[in-house]
Structures are given as structure tokens and as C-alpha cells.
C-alpha angles and dihedrals in degrees: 000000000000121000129190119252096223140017111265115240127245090253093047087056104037090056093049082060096047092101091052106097151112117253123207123240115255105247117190127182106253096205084188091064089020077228134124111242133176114268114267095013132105129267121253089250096045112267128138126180087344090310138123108232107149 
């Protein structure tokens, strides 16, 4: 089995795990619903981009 030659180092690890991490949604404020919604999804009563499309 293969073994490393050295101990990594704090920043060598700590920049492999760089990429592991949680992203927050992006909220936006739906003044149609005066409501916040998620970005790119539809309203809860049914808007989208201004529009009616449920």
C-alpha cells in the first residue's frame, strides 16, 4: 500500500478542501408576492420574471 513520503502541511490541506463547502442559496426579494424567493424559480403564487405562468 502506498504511503506519503511526508506529512502535508496545514496549507496543502487546507487548500485540497477548499472546494468542500456549503453554498448558500441565492434569495432574492419577489416585490409581486412581497415575498423572498429563490433565484430562477417561481413565485408561490405563480410569477415568474413579472409573468403569469401558473
Amino acid at each position: 500500500m502506498a504511503v506519503p513520503a511526508r506529512k502535508s502541511s496545514k496549507a496543502k490541506k487546507r487548500m485540497r478542501r477548499s472546494h468542500q463547502k456549503l453554498n448558500r442559496p441565492e434569495i432574492s426579494f419577489d416585490a409581486s408576492a412581497g415575498d423572498y424567493r429563490r433565484s430562477h424559480r417561481i413565485s408561490l403564487n405563480g410569477y415568474y420574471n413579472g409573468k403569469k405562468v401558473l
